[in-house]
GUKOLVEX-946086 format. One record per residue (C-alpha): x, y, z; residue number from 1. Coordinates in nm, 3 decimals, padded with zeros to 5 digits. Example, Ala and Ser with C-alpha at 12.3 -4.5 7.8 and 13.67 -1.06 7.14 Angstrom:
+---------+---------+---------+-----+
|       X |       Y |       Z |   k |
+---------+---------+---------+-----+
|  01.230 | -00.450 |  00.780 |   1 |
|  01.367 | -00.106 |  00.714 |   2 |
+---------+---------+---------+-----+
This chain:
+---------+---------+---------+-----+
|       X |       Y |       Z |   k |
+---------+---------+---------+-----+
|  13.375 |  08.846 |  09.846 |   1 |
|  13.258 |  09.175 |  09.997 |   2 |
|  13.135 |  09.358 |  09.748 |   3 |
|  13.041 |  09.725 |  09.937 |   4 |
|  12.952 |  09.778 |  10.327 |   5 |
|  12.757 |  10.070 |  10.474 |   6 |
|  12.635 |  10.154 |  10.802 |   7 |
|  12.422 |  10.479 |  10.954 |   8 |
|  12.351 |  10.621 |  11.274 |   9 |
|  12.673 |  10.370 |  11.457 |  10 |
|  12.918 |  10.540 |  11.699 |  11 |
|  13.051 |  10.838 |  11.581 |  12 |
|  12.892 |  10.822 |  11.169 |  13 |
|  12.555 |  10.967 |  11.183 |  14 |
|  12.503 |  10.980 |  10.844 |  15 |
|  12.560 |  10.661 |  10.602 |  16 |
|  12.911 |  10.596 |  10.541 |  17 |
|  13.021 |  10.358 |  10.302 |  18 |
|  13.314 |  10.120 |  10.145 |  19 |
|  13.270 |  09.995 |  09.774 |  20 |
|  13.494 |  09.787 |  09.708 |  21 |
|  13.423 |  09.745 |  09.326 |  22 |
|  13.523 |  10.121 |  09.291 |  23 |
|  13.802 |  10.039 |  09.159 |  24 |
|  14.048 |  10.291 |  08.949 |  25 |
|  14.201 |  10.227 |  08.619 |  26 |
|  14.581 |  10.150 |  08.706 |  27 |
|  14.821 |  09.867 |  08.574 |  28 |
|  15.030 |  09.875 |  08.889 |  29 |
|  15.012 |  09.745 |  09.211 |  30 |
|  14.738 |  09.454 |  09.086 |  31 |
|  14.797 |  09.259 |  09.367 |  32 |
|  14.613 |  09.484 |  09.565 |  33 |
|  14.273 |  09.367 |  09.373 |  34 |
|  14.113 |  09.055 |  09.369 |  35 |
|  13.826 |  08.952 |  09.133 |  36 |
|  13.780 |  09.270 |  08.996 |  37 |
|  13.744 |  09.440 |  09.368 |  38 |
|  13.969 |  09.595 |  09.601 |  39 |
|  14.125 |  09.314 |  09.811 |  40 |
|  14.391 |  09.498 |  10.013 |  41 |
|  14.342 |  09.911 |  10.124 |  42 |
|  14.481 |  10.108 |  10.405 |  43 |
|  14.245 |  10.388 |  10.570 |  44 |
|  14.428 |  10.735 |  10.735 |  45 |
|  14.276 |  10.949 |  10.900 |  46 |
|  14.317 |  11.177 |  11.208 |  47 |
|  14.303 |  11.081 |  11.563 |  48 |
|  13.939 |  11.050 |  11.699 |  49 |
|  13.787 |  11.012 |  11.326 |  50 |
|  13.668 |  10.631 |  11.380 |  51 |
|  13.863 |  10.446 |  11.226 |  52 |
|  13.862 |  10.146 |  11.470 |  53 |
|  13.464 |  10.232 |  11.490 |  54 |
|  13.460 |  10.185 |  11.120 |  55 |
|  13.622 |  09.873 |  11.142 |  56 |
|  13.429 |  09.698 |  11.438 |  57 |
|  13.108 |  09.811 |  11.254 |  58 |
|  13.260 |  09.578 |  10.932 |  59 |
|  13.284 |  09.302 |  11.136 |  60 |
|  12.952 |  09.333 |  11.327 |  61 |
|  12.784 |  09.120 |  11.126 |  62 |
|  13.009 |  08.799 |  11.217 |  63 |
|  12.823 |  08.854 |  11.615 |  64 |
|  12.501 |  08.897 |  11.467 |  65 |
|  12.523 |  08.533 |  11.308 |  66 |
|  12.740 |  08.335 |  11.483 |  67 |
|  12.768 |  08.503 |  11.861 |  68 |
|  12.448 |  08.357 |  11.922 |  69 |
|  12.282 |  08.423 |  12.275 |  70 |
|  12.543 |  08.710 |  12.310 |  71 |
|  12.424 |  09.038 |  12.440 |  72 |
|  12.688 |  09.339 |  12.339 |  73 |
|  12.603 |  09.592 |  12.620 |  74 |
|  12.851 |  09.834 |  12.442 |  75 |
|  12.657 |  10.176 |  12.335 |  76 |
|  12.620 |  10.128 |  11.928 |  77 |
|  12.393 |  10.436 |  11.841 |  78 |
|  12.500 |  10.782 |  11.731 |  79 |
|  12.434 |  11.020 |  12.070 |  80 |
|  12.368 |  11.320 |  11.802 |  81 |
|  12.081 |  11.161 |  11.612 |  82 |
|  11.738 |  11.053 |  11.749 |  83 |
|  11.738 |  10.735 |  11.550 |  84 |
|  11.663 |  10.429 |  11.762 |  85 |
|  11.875 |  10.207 |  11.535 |  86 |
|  12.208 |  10.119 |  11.371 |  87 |
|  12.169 |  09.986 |  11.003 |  88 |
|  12.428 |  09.843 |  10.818 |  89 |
|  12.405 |  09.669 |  10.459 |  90 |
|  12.627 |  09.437 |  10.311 |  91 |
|  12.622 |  09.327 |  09.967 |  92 |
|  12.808 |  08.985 |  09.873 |  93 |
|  12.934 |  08.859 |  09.480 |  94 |
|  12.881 |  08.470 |  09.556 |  95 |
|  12.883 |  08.246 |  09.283 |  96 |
|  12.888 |  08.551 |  09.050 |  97 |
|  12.525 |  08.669 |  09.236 |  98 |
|  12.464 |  08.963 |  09.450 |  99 |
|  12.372 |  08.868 |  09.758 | 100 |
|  12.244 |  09.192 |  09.977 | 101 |
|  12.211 |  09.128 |  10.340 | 102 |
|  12.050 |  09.423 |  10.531 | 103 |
|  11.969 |  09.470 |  10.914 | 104 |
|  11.928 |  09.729 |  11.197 | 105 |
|  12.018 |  09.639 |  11.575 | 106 |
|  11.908 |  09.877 |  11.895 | 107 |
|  12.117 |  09.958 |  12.195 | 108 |
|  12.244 |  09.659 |  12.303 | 109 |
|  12.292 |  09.529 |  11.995 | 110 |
|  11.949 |  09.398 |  11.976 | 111 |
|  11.790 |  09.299 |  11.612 | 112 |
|  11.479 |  09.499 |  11.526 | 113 |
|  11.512 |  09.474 |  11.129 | 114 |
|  11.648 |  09.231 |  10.895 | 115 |
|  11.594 |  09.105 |  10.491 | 116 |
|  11.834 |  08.955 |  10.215 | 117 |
|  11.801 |  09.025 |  09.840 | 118 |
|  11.963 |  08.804 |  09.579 | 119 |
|  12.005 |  09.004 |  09.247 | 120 |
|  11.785 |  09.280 |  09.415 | 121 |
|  11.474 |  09.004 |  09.467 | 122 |
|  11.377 |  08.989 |  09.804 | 123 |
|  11.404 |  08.676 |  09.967 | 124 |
|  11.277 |  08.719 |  10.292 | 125 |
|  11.233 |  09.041 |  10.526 | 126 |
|  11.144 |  09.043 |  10.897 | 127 |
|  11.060 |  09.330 |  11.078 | 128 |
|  11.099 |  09.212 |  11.429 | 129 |
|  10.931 |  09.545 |  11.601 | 130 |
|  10.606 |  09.470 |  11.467 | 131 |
|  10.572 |  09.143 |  11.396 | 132 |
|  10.586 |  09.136 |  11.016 | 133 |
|  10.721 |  08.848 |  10.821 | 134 |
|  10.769 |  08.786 |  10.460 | 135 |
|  10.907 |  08.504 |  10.306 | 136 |
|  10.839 |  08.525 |  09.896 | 137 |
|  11.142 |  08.345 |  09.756 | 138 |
|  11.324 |  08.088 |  09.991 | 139 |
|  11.352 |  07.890 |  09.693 | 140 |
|  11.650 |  08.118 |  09.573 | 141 |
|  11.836 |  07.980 |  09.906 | 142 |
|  11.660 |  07.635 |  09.861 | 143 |
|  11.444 |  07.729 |  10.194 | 144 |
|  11.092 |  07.576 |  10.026 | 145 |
|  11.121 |  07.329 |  10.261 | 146 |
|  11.151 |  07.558 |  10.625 | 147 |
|  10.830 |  07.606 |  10.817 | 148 |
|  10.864 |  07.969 |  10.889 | 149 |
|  10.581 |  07.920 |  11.141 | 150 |
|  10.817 |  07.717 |  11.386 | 151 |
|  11.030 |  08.044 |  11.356 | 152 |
|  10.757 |  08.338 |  11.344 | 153 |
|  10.496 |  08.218 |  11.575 | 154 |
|  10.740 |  08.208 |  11.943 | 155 |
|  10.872 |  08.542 |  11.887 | 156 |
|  10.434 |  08.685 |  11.809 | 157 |
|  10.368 |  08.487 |  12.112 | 158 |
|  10.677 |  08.611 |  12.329 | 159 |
|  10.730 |  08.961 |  12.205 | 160 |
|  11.029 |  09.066 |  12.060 | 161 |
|  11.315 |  08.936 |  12.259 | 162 |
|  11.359 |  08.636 |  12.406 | 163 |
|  11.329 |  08.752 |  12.854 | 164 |
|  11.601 |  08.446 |  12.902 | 165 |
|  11.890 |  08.556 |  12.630 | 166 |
|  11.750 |  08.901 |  12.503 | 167 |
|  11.843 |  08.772 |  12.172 | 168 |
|  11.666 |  08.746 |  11.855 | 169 |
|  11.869 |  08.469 |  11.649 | 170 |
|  11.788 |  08.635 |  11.292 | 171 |
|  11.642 |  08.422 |  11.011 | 172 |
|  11.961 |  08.385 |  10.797 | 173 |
|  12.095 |  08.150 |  11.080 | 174 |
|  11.806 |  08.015 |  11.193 | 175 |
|  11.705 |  07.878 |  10.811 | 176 |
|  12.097 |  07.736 |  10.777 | 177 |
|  12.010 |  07.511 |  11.123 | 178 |
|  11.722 |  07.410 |  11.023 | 179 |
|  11.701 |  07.284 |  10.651 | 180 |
|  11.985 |  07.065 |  10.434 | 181 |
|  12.145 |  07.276 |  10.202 | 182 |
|  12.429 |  07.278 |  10.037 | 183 |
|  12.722 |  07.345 |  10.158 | 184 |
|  12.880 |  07.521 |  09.908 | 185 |
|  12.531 |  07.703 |  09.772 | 186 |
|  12.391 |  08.016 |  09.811 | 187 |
|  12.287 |  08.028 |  10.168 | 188 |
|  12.617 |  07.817 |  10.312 | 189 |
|  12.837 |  08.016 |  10.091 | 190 |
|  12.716 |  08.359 |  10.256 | 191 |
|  12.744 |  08.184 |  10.584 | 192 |
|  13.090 |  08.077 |  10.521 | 193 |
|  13.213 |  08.429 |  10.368 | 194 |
|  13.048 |  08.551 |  10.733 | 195 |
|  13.249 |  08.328 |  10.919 | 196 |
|  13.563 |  08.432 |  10.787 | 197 |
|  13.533 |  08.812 |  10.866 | 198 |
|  13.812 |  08.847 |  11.149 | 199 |
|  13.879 |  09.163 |  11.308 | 200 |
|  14.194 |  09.233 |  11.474 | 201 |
|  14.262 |  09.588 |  11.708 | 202 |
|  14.565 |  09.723 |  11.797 | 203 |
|  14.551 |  09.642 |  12.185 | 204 |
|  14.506 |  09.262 |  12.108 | 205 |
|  14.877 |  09.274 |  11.945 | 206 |
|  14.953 |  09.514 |  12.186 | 207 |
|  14.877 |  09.282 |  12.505 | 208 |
|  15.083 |  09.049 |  12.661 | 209 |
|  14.909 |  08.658 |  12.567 | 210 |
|  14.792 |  08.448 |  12.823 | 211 |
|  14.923 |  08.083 |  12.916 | 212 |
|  14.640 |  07.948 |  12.754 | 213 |
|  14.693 |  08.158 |  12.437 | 214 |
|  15.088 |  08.062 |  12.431 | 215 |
|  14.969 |  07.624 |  12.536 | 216 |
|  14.801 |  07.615 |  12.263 | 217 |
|  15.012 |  07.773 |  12.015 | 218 |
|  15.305 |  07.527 |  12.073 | 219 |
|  15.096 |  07.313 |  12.035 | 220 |
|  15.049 |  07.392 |  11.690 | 221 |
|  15.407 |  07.457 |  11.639 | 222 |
|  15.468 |  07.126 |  11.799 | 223 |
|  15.443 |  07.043 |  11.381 | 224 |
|  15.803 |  07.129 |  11.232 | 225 |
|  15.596 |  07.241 |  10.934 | 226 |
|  15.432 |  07.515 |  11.147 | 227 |
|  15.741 |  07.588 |  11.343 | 228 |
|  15.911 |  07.625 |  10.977 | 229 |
|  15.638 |  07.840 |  10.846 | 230 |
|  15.648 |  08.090 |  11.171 | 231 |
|  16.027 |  08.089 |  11.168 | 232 |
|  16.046 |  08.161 |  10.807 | 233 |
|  15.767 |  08.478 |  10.873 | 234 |
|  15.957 |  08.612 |  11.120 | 235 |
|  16.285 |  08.612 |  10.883 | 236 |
|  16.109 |  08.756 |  10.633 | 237 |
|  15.960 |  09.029 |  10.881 | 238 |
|  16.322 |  09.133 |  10.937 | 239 |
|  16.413 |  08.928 |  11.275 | 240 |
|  16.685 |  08.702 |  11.161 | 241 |
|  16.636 |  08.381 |  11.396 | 242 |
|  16.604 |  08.022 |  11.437 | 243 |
|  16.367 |  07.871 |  11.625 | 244 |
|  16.335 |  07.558 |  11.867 | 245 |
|  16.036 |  07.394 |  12.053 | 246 |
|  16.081 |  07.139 |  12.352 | 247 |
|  15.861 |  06.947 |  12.553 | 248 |
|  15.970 |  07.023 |  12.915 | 249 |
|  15.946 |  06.704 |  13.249 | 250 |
|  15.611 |  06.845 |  13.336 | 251 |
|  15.462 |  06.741 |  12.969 | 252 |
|  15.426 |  07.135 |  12.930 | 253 |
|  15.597 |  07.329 |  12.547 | 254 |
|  15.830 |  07.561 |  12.583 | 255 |
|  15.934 |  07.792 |  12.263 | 256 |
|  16.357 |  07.887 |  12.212 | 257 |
|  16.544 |  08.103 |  11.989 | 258 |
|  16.820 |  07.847 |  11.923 | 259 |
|  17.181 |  08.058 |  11.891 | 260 |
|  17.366 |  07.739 |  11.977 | 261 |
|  17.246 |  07.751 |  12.317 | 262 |
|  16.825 |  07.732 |  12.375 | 263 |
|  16.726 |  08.145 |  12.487 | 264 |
|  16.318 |  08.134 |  12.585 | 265 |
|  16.133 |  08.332 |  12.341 | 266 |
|  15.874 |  08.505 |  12.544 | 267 |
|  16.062 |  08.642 |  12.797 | 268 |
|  16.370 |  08.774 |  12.564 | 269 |
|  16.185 |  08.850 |  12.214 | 270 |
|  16.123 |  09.251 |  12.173 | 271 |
|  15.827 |  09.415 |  12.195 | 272 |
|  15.802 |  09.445 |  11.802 | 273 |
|  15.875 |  09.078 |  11.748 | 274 |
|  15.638 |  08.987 |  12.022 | 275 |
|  15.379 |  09.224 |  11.827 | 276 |
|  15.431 |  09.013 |  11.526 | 277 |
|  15.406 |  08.711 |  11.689 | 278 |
|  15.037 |  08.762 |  11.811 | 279 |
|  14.956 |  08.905 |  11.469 | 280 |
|  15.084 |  08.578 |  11.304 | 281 |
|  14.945 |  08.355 |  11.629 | 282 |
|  14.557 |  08.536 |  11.545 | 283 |
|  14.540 |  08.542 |  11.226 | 284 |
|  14.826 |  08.380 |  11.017 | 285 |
|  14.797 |  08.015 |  11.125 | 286 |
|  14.692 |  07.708 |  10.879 | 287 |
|  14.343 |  07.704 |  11.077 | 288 |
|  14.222 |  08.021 |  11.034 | 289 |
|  13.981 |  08.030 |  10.784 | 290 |
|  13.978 |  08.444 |  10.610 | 291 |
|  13.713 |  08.587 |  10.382 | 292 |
|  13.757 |  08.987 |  10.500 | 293 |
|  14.036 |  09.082 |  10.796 | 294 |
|  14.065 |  09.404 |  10.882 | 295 |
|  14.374 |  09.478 |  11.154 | 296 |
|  14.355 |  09.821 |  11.360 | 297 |
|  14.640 |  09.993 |  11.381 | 298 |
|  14.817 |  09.706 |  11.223 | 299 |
|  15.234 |  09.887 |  11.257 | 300 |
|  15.161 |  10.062 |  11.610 | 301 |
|  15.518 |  09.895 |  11.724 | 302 |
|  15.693 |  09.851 |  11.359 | 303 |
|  15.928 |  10.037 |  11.196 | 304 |
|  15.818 |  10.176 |  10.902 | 305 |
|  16.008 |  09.903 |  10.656 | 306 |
|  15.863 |  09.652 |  10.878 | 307 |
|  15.601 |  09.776 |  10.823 | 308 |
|  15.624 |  09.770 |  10.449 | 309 |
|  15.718 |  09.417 |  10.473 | 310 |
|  15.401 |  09.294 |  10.666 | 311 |
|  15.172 |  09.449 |  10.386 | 312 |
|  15.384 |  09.313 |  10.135 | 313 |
|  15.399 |  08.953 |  10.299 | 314 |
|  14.971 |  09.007 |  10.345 | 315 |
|  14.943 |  09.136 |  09.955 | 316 |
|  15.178 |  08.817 |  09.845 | 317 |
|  15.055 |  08.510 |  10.020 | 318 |
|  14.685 |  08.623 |  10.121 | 319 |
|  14.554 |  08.706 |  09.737 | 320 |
|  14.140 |  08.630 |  09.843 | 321 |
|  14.145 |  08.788 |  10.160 | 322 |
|  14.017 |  09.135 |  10.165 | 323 |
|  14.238 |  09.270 |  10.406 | 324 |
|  14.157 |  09.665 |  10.529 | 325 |
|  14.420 |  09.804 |  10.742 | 326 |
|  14.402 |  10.123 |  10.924 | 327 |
|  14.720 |  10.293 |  11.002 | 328 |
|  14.914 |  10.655 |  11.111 | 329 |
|  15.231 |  10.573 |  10.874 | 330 |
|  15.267 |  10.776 |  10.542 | 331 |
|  15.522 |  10.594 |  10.434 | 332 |
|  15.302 |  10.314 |  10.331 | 333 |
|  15.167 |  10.549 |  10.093 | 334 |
|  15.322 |  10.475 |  09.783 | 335 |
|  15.244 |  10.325 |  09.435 | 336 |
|  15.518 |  10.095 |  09.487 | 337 |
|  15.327 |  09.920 |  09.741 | 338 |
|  14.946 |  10.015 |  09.700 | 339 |
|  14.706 |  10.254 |  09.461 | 340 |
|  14.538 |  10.584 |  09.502 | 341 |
|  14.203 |  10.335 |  09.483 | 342 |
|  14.319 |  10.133 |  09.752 | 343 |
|  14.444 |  10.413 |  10.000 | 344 |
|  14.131 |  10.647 |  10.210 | 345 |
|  14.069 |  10.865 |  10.442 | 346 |
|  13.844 |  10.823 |  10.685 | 347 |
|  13.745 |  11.231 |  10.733 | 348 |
|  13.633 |  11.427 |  11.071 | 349 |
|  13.275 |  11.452 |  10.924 | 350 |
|  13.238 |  11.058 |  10.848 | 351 |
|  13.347 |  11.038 |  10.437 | 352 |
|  13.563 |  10.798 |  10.358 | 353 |
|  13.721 |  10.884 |  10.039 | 354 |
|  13.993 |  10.722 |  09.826 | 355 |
|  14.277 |  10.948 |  09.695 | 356 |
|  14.204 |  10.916 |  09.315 | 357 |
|  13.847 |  11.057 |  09.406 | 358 |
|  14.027 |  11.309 |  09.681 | 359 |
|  14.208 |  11.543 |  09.434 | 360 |
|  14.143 |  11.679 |  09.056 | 361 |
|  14.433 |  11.538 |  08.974 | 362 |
|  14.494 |  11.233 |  08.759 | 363 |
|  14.681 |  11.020 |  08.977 | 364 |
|  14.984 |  10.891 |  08.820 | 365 |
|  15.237 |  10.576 |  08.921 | 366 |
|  15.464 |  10.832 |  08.883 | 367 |
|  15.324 |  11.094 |  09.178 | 368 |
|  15.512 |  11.083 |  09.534 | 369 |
|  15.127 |  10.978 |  09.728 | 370 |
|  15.294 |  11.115 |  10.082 | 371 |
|  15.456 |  11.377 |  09.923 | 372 |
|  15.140 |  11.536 |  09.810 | 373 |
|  14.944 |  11.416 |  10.105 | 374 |
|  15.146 |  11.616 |  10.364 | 375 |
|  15.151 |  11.916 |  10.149 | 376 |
|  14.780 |  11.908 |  10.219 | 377 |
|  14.672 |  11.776 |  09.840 | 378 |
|  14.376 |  11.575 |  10.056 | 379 |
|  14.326 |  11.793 |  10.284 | 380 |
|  13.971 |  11.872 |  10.229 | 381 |
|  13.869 |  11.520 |  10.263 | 382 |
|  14.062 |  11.505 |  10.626 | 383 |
+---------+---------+---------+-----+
């Protein structure tokens, strides 16, 4: 699990900002919101314009630094107030009750420059890509004795930094994963797989309408009655009372029904809200998709606010090892019924992101109306 994040000098945070997830307050309510002894489930406010889905992408950058490989982002990534040349974010992993702390800094473009990983705080390897500096003093902790570093140094002295064809630097962590037998299940694939399972999520991807390929191949799935169940049964529980039908049509082609008695074709009738949910559940709730850390933008932009309530509550009850962060507009959600002041931030103007048990001298209580106090300005320093 995710253990803390920080990045510096990305988009619109200048400075380090950073999300430590084993900050965790001393409440006996609302324990489903933690996970291991870290925060598993938070919601971040903030105003409009304070980065929030910035804060977000930069959590998930690390998943197109691994696996995106050849990939060029052309998107701007540095801070256009500071004259650093680099974005540098840190990550620290608990795997197999070890700290596992994987650091690196990217250009414009997206481009690697920097990049190391620490186990317990021992340095495993570092590489600085700019100029040309390689150190390799305990593979063993990753069971890398056996990886000829040379086949992965000596093209990139010879070529320069980049490679002219891709512009891509594939960094060591995935390069030493191709190219030795590990474990699956040890050190190094266990990192790999937590990276993997980072999914982000933004508000106009629920927003937008799917494409044919998007809806083929998810009746396909629900061509399963198990997975047809399991959808209909979300949606019930999300509020939209329905039952659900899937047919193959003459031209071999799936078509999806809400079946009142007579068959009613779900696209093209279903409201905007359950259509939101549906791409929500189609991305992210499905048997195949394997979660370590989701966050979801924006996640109630077309729900009512008990919806709303609902879809956090369905995410806290049946996704207990996902670290789910959430960013969102809607007080209501701000309750101790639901969450904890450790588990709710705000994401301020100046780039702090602060949880409400550190955002007031109070001593937070279960007790304490959270929205109450938080549009009577209680936080309001930390906005």
């Amino acid at each position: 699990m995710l253990k803390r994040f920080a990045v510096k000098n990305y988009k619109n945070f200048k400075d380090e900002i950073e999300l430590d997830f084993s900050k965790v307050g001393s409440y006996h309510f609302s324990t489903g919101c933690l996970y291991d002894d870290l925060i598993a489930k938070l919601l971040i406010y903030g105003r409009n314009a304070t980065g929030k889905t910035n804060f977000v992408n930069a959590i998930s950058d690390v998943k197109q630094l691994i696996w995106d490989i050849g990939k060029v982002d052309e998107t701007p990534i540095l801070n256009a107030e500071s004259n650093q040349d680099t974005a540098n974010f840190t990550y620290t992993f608990i795997i197999n009750k070890e700290e596992l702390t994987y650091i690196y800094s990217r250009q414009q473009l997206g481009r690697l420059s920097y990049e190391e990983l620490k186990i317990n705080e021992t340095l495993v390897y570092s590489c600085d890509f700019l100029n040309n500096e390689f150190k390799f003093p305990r593979l063993d902790l990753i069971q890398g004795n056996g990886l000829n570093t040379d086949s992965y140094t000596e093209p990139l002295k010879k070529r320069g930094l980049f490679d002219l064809a891709v512009g891509y630097t594939i960094p060591f962590l995935r390069w030493a994963f191709s190219n030795t037998v590990m474990e699956a299940r040890g050190v190094l694939g266990s990192l790999l797989y937590d990276i993997v399972g980072i999914s982000i999520v933004l508000a106009h991807d629920v927003r937008q309408n799917s494409s044919k390929k998007d809806i083929d191949s998810f009746y396909e799935l629900l061509k399963d009655k198990e997975r047809l169940t399991n959808f209909e049964n979300f949606l019930n529980q999300m509020g939209v009372e329905c039952k659900l039908k899937i047919k193959e049509l003459p031209d071999g082609s799936n078509e999806l029904y809400f079946d009142y008695g007579k068959l009613v074709p779900f696209y093209s009738t279903a409201s905007s809200g359950t259509l939101a949910l549906t791409n929500l559940y189609r991305r992210i709730f499905v048997d195949e998709i394997h979660l370590t850390v989701l966050m979801i933008d924006e996640f109630d932009a077309f729900y009512h606010h008990e919806l709303a309530e609902m879809l956090v509550r369905y995410i806290i009850n049946n996704y207990r090892g996902v670290q789910v962060v959430m960013t969102t507009h809607n007080t209501n959600l701000m309750t101790n019924s639901l969450m904890r002041p450790d588990c709710l931030f705000i994401l301020s103007r100046d780039g702090r992101l602060t949880p409400l048990n550190r955002a007031t001298q109070r001593e937070l209580r279960e007790g304490h109306n959270l929205e109450k106090m938080y549009i009577s300005g209680e936080f309001a320093e930390y906005e």
